[in-house]
N, C-alpha and C positions, 0 to 999 in steps of 0.2 A: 779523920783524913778526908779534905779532898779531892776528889778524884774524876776527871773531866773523861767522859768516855763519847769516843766519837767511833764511827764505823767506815770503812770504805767503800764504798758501792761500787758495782759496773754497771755502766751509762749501760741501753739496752744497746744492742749490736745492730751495726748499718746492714751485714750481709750477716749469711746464717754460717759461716766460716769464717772463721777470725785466725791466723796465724802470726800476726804481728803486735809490736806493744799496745797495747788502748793509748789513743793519744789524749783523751783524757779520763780523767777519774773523780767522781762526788766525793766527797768527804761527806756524813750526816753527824752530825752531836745532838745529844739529849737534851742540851742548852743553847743557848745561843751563845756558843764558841767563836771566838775569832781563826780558830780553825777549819769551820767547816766552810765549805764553798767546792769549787771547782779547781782543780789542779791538771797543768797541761804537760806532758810530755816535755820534756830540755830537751831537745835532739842534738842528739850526739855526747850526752854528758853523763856520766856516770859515776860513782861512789862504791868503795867499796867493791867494784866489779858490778853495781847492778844500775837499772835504769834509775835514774830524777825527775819528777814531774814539779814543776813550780807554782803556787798557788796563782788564778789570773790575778789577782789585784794583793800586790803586799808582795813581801819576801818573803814568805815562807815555803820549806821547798817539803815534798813526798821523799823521803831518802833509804835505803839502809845502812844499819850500822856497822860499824864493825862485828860486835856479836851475833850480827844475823838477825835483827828485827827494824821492820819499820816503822818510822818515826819520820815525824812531822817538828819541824824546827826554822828557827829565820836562818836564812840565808848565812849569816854572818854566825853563827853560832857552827855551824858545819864542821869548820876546817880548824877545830883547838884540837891537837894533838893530843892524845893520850886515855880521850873518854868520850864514850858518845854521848851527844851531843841532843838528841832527840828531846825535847820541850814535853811530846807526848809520846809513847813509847807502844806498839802492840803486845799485848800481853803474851802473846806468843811467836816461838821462833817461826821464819820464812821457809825453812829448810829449802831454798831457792826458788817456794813458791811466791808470784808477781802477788802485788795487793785485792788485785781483783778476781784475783781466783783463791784466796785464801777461804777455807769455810768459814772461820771465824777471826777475824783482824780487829777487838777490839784496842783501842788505845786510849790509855790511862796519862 
């Protein structure tokens, strides 16, 4: 099998208190992923009840799923009803924690 494993990183902090989304987020892969890059904050869009961050170049969006994990997917792939949808999936749930504070978010 397979299996394309990228990370999400936190950009380093502007101030030393952060109490709002990160507006944006690195993606890092092992490979050279068309995944990894820089993903910005959608303000004001959400999924599933949680924030979306949009890749800057391409359609690919930062999302959660419905089961509760993030996942990196184009745009258009998002909104098929009945399955998530995620291209690449973190191997673990959010448990409503954000991608950038997760200890471990890797995705497969």
């Amino acid at each position: 099998r397979n299996s394309r494993v990228c990370s999400a990183v936190d950009p380093p902090p502007l101030s030393p208190v952060r109490h709002e989304l990160p507006e944006r987020l690195s993606v890092v892969c092992s490979s050279g992923s068309s995944y990894a890059g820089c993903y910005m904050l959608h303000s004001g869009r959400r999924l599933n009840g949680f924030p979306v961050w949009k890749k800057d170049i391409g359609d690919l969006l930062l999302f959660s799923t419905e089961s509760g994990m993030w996942a990196i997917s184009r745009e258009s792939f998002v909104h098929e009803p009945g399955q998530d949808p995620g291209a690449i999936v973190c191997t673990r749930r959010h448990l409503g924690v954000l991608p950038d504070k997760m200890q471990v978010c890797d995705f497969e």
